[in-house]
N, C-alpha and C positions, 0 to 999 in steps of 0.2 A: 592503405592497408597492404602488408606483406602476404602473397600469395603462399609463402613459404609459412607463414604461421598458422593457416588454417590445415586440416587434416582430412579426408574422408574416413568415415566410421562405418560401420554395419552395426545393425538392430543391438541392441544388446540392454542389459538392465544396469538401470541406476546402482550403483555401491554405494550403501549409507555408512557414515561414519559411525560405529559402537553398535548398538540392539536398537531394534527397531520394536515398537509393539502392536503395528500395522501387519496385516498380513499380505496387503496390495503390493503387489510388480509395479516396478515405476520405471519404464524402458525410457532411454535418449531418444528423439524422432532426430530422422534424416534431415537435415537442411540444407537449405542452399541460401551464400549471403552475395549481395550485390552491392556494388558500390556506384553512385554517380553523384557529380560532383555536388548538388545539394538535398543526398540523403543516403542511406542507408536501408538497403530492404532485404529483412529476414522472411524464407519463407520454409515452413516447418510441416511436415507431412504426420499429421495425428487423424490414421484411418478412424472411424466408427464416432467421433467424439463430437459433440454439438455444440455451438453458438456458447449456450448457456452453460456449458461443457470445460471452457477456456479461462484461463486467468492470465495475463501478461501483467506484470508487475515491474516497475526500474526505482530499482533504489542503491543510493551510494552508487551510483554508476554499474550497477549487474540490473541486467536486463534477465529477468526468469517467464518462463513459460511454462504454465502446467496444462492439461489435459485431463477432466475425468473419465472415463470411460465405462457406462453401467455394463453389468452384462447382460449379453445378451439372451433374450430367454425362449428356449428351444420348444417349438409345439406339440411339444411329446416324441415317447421313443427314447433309443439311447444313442450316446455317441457311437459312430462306430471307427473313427479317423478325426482326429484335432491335431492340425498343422499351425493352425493358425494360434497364435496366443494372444489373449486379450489382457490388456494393463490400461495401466493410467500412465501417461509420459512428463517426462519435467527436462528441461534445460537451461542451462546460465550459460548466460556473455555477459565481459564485461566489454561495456563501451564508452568512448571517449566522448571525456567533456563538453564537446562541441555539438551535442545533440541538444537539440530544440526539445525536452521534455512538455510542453506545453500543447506540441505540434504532433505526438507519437498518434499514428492510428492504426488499428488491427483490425483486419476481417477474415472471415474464416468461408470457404466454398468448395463442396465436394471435397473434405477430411484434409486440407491445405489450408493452412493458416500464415497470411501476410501479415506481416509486422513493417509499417513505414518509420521508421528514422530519421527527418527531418534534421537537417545539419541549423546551426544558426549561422547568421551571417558575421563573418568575420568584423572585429571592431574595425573602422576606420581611423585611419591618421586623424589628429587631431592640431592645427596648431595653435600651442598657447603662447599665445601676447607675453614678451616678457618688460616690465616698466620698470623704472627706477623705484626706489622708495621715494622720492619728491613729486611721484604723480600719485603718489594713493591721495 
């Protein structure tokens, strides 16, 4: 993987393609990707959001992440300051072929969600026997 083709982002909200009829924030979370030589590991910062909370999905080679995130519900009183914004998040990658889909696993700890990427093992050399047609 090319260092130069990844990018740092800051918070920001998903842009849906046309109208939406959802009225949910869908922010990009922060992540950080690693590479070692037999796997790939995404790990994606989705504050407040739980276990049951997560969908990691790889199809046609996009790897998507979403995040629900209920609101949260205040024990009376009003706001008097909201800095903070609460959404639900999503992100895609695509990734290479050489991922072990069989082998993906995700856990999520303290609003940090790991995603393992398992590489497969390269095919080996193979050699084929070549015989005349008077030995079949």
């Amino acid at each position: 993987m090319n260092e130069h083709e990844l990018k740092v982002q800051q918070k920001q909200e998903v842009q849906h393609k046309g109208e939406t009829t959802k009225r949910e924030k869908y922010f990009i979370p922060a992540v950080d990707i690693f590479e070692s030589e037999g796997e790939v590991t995404v790990v994606a910062e989705m504050p407040g959001v739980a276990a049951e909370g997560i969908d990691v999905t790889l199809e046609d080679d996009v790897l998507t992440i979403r995040g629900r995130k209920d609101e949260a519900e205040l024990p009376g009183g009003r706001i008097l300051l909201q800095e903070y914004e609460t959404g639900n998040y999503q992100r895609r990658f695509t990734v290479a072929e050489t991922i072990d889909q069989e082998k993906i696993k995700a856990t999520v700890n303290n609003g940090m969600l790991r995603v393992v990427l398992p590489k497969t093992e390269p095919a080996k050399p193979k050699k084929i026997e070549v015989r005349t047609t008077e030995e079949e």
